[in-house]
SERO-845079 format. One record per residue: x, y, z of N, C-alpha, C in turn; chain; residue number from 0; residue in three letters. Coordinates in nm, 2 decimals. Atoms other than C-alpha are relative to their C-alpha. Layout:
BEGIN
X_Y_Z_X_Y_Z_X_Y_Z_A_NUM_Ala
...
This chain:
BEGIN
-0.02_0.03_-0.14_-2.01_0.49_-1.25_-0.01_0.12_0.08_A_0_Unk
-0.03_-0.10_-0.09_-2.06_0.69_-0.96_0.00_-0.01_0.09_A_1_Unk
-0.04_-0.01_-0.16_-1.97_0.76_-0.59_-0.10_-0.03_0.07_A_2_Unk
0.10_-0.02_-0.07_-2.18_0.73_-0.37_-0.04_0.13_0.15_A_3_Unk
-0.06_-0.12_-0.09_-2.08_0.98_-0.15_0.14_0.07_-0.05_A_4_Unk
-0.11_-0.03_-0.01_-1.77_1.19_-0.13_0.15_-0.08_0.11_A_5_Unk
-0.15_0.06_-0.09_-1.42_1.07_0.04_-0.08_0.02_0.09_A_6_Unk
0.06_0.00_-0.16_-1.54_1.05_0.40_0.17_0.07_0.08_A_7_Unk
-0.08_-0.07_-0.08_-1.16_1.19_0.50_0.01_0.13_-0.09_A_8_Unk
-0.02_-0.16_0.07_-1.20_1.51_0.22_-0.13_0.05_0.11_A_9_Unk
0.07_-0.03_-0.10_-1.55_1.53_0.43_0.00_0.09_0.10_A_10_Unk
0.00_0.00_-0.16_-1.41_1.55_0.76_0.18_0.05_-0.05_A_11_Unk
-0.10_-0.01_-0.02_-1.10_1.77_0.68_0.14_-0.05_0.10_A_12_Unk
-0.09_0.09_-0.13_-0.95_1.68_1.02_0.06_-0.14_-0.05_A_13_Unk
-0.06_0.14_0.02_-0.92_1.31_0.93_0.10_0.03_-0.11_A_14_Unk
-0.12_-0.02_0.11_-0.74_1.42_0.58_0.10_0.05_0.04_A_15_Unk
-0.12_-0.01_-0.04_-0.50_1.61_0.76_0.07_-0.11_0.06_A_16_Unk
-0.03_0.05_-0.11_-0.45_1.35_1.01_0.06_-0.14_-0.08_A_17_Unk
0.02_0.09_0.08_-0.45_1.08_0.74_0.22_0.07_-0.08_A_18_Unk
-0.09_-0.06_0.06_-0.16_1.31_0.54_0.10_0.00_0.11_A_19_Unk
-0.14_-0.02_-0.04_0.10_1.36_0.83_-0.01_-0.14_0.07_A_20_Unk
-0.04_0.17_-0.02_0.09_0.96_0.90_0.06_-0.02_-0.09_A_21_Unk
-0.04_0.00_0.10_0.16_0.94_0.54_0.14_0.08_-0.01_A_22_Unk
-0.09_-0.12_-0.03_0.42_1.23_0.59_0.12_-0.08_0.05_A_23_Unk
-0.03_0.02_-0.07_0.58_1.04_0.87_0.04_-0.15_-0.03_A_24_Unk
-0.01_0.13_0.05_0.61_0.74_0.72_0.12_-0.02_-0.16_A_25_Unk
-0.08_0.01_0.11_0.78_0.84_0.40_0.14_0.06_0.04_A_26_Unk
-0.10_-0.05_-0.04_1.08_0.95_0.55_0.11_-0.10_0.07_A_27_Unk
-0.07_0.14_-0.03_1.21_0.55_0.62_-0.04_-0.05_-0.08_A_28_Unk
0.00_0.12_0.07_1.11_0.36_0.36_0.01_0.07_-0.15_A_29_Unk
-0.03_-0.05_0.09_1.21_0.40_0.02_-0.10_0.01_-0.12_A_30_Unk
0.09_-0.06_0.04_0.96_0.58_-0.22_-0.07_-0.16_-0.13_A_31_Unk
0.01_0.08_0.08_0.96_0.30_-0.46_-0.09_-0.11_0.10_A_32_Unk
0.09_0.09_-0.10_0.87_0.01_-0.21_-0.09_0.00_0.07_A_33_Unk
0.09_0.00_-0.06_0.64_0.19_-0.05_-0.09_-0.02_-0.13_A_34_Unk
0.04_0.04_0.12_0.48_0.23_-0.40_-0.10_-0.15_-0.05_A_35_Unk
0.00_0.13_0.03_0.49_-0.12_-0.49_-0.08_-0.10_0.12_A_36_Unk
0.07_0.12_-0.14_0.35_-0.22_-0.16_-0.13_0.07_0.01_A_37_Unk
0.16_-0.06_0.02_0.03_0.02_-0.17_-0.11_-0.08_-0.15_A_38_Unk
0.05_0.04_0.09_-0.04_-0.11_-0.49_-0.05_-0.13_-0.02_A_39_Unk
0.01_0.14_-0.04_0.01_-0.48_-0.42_-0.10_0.01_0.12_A_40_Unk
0.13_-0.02_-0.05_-0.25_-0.38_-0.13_-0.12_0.02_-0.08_A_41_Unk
0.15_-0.09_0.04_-0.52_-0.17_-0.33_-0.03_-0.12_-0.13_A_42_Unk
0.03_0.14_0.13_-0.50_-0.50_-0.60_-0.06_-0.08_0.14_A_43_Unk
0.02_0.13_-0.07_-0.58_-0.73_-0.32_-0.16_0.07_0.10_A_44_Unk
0.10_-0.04_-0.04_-0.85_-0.51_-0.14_-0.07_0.07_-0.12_A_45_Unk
0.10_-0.02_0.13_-1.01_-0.41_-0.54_-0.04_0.16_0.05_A_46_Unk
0.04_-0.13_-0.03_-0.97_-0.04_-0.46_0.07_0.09_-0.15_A_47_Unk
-0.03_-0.08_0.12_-1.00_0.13_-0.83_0.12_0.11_-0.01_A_48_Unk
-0.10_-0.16_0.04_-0.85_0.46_-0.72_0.10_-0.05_0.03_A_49_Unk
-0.14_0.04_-0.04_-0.55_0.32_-0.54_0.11_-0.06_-0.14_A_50_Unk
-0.04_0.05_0.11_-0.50_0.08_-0.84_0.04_0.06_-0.11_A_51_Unk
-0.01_-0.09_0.07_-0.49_0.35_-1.06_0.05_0.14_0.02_A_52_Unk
-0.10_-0.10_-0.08_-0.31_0.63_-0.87_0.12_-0.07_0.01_A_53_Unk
-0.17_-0.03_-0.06_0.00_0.45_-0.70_0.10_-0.04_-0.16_A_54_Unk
-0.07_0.04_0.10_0.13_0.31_-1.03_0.06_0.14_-0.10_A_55_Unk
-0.02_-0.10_0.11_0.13_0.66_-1.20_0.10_0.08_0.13_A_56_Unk
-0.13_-0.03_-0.08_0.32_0.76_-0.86_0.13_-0.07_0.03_A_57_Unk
-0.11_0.08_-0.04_0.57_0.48_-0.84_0.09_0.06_-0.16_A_58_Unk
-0.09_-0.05_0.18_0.63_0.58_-1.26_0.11_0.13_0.04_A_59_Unk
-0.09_-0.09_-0.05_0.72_0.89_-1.11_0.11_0.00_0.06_A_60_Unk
-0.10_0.05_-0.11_0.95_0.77_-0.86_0.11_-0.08_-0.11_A_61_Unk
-0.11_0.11_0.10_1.13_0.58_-1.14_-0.03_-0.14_-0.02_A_62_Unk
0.03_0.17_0.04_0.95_0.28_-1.15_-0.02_-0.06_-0.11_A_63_Unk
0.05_0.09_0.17_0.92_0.04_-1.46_-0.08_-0.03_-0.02_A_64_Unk
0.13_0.09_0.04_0.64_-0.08_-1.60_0.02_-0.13_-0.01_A_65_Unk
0.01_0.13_-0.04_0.78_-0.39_-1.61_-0.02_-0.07_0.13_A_66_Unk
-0.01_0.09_-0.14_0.83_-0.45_-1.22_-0.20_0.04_0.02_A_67_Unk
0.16_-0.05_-0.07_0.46_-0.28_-1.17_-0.08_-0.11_-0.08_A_68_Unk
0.10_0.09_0.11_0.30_-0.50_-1.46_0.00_-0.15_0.08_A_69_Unk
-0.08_0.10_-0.09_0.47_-0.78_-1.24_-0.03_-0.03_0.20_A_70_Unk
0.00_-0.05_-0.12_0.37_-0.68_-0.91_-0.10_-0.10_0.08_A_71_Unk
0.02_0.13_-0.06_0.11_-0.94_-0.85_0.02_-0.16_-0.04_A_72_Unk
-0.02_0.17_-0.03_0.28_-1.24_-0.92_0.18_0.01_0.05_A_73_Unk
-0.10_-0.03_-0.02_0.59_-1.10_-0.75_0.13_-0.10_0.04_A_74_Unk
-0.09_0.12_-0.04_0.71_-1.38_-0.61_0.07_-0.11_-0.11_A_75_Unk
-0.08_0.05_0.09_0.78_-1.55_-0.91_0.09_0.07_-0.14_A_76_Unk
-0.11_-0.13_0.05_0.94_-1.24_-1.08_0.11_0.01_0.04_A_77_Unk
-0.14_-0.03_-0.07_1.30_-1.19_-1.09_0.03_0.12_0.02_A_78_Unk
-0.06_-0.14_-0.04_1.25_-0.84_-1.11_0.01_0.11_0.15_A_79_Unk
0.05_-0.09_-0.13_1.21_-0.72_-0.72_0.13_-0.07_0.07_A_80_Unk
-0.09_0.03_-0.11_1.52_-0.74_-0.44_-0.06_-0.01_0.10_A_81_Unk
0.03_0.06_-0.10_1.50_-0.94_-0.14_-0.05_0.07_0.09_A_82_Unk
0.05_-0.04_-0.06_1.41_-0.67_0.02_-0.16_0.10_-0.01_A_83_Unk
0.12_-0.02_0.04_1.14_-0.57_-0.19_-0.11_-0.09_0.04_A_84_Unk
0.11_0.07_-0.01_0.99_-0.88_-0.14_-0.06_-0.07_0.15_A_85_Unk
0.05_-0.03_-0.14_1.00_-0.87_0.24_-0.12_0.07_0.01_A_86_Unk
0.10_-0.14_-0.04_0.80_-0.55_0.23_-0.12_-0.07_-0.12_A_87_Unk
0.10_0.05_0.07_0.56_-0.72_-0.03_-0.10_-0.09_0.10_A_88_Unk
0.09_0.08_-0.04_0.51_-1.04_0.17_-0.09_0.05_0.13_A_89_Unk
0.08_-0.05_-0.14_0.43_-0.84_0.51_-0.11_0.09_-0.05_A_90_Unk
0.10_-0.08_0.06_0.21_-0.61_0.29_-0.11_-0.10_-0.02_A_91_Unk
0.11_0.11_0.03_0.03_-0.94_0.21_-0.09_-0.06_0.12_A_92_Unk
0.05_0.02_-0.15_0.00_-1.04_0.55_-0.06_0.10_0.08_A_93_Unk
0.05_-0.09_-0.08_-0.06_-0.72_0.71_-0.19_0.03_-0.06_A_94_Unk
0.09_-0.04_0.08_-0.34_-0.64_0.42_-0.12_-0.14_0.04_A_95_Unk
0.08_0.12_-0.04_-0.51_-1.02_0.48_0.00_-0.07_0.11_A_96_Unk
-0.08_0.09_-0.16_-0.49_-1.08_0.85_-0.13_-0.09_0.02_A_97_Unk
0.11_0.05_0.01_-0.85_-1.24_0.81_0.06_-0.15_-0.05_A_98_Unk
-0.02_0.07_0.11_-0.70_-1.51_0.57_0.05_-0.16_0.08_A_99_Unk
-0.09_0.10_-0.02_-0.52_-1.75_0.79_-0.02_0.02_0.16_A_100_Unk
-0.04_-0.06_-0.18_-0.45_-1.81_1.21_0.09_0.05_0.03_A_101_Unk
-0.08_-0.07_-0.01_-0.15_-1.68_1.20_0.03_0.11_-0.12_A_102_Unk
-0.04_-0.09_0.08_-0.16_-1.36_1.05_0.11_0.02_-0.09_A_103_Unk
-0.14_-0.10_0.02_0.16_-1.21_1.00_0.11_-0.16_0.05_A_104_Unk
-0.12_0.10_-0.05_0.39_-1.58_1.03_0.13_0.07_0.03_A_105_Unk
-0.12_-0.01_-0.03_0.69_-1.59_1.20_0.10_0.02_-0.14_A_106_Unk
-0.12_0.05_0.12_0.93_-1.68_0.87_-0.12_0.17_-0.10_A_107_Unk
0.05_-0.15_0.05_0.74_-1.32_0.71_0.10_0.13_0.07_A_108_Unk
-0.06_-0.08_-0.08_0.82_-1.11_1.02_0.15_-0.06_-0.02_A_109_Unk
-0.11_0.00_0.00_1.18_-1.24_1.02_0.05_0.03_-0.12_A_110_Unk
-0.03_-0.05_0.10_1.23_-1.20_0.66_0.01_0.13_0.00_A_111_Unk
-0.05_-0.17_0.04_1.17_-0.80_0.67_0.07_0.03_0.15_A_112_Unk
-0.06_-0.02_-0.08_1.33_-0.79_1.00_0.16_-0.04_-0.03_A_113_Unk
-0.10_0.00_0.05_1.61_-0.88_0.77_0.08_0.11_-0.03_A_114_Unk
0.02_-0.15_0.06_1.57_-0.61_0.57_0.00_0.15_0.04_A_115_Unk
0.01_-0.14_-0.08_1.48_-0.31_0.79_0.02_0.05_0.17_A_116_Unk
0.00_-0.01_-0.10_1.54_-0.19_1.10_-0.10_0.03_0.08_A_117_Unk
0.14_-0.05_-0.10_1.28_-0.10_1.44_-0.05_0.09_-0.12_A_118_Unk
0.04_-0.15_0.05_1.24_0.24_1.26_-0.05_-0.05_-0.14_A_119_Unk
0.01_0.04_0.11_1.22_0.11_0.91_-0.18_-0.10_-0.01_A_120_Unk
0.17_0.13_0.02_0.93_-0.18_0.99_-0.11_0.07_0.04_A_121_Unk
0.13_-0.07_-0.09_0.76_0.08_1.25_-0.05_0.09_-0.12_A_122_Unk
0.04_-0.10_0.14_0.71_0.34_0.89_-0.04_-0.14_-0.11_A_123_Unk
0.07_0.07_0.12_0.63_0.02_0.66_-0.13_-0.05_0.05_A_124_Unk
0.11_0.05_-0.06_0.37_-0.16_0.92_-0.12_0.15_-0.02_A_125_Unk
0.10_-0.07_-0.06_0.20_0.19_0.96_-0.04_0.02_-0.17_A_126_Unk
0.09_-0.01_0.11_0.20_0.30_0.57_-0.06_-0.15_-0.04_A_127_Unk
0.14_0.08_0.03_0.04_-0.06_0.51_-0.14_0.08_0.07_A_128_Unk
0.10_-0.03_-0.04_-0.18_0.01_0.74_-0.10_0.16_-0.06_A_129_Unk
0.02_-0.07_0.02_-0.21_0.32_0.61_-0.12_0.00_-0.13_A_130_Unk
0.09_0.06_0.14_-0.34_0.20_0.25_-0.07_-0.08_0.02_A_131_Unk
0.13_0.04_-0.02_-0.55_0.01_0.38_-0.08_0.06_0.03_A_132_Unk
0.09_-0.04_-0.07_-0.72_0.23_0.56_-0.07_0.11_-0.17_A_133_Unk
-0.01_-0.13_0.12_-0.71_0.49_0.21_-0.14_-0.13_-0.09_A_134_Unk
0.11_0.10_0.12_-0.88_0.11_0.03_-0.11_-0.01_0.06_A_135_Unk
0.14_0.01_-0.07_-1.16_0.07_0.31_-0.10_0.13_-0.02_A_136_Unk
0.08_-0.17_0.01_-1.26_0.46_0.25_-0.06_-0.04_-0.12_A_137_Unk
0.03_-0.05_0.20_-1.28_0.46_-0.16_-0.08_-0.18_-0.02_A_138_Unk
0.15_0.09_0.08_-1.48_0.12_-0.21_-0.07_0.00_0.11_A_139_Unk
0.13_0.02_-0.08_-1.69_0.13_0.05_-0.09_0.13_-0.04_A_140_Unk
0.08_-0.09_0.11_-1.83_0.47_-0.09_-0.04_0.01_-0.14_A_141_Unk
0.01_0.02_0.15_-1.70_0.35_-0.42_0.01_0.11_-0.13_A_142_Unk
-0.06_-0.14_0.08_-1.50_0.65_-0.55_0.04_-0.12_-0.10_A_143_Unk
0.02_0.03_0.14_-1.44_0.60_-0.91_0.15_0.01_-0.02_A_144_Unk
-0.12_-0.02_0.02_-1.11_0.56_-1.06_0.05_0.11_-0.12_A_145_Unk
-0.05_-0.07_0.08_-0.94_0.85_-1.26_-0.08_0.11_0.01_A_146_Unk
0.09_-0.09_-0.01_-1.23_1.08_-1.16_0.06_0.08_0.13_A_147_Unk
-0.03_-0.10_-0.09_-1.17_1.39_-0.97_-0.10_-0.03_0.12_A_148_Unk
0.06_0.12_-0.10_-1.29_1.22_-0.63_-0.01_0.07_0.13_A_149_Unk
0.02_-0.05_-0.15_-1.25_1.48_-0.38_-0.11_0.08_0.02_A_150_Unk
């Protein structure tokens, strides 16, 4: 397999900075693990190799199990994730497939992590979604490779 190009934000330094202190700014409310678990639950649902293959060896770091990660897409019927985990999953679902349905982001979604987290907390999880997604639109549309040195 090969790329077809390089990263388009290693490219265009600028965007990789700009890309990194959103990322930056974001991990400083939500807890390392969750965000984890919710990039990955993205980069599975948008088929982005690198992602798929990166956040899992970052969440291990973080202390994560291989059982909850092995587990991660069929979360909802896993006992192993807290309620608050699975807020930040489902709005990860929603946020990640807003194409999927008319109502994006349902009401009974939003209220569930509005359970969970506060303004500040949702404003850092809405953006790192957004964030990985933006990281899954880069690497398959060029079609960076997974486990390969990609920059």
């Amino acid at each position: 397999m090969q790329a077809r190009m390089g990263n388009p934000a290693i490219i265009l330094p600028e965007a990789l900075r700009a890309l990194h202190a959103l990322g930056a700014v974001t991990e400083k409310s939500i807890p390392v693990r969750t965000r984890e678990l919710c990039h990955l639950r993205a980069s599975q649902i948008n088929g982005c190799s690198v992602c798929v293959d990166m956040h899992p060896k970052l969440a291990r770091k973080a202390g994560e199990t291989d059982q909850r990660l092995f587990a991660i897409g069929a979360w909802r019927d896993a006992p192993f994730f807290t309620e608050a985990e699975r807020a930040a999953l489902a709005l990860t679902e929603a946020v990640t497939r807003l194409s999927d349905r008319a109502d994006p982001v349902p009401d009974d979604v939003w209220q569930e992590a509005t359970r969970h987290y506060d303004e500040q907390e949702l404003a850092a999880l809405i953006l790192s979604i957004a964030l990985i997604n933006v990281w899954n639109r880069l690497n398959v549309t060029v079609k960076q490779v997974a486990g390969a040195d990609w920059s």
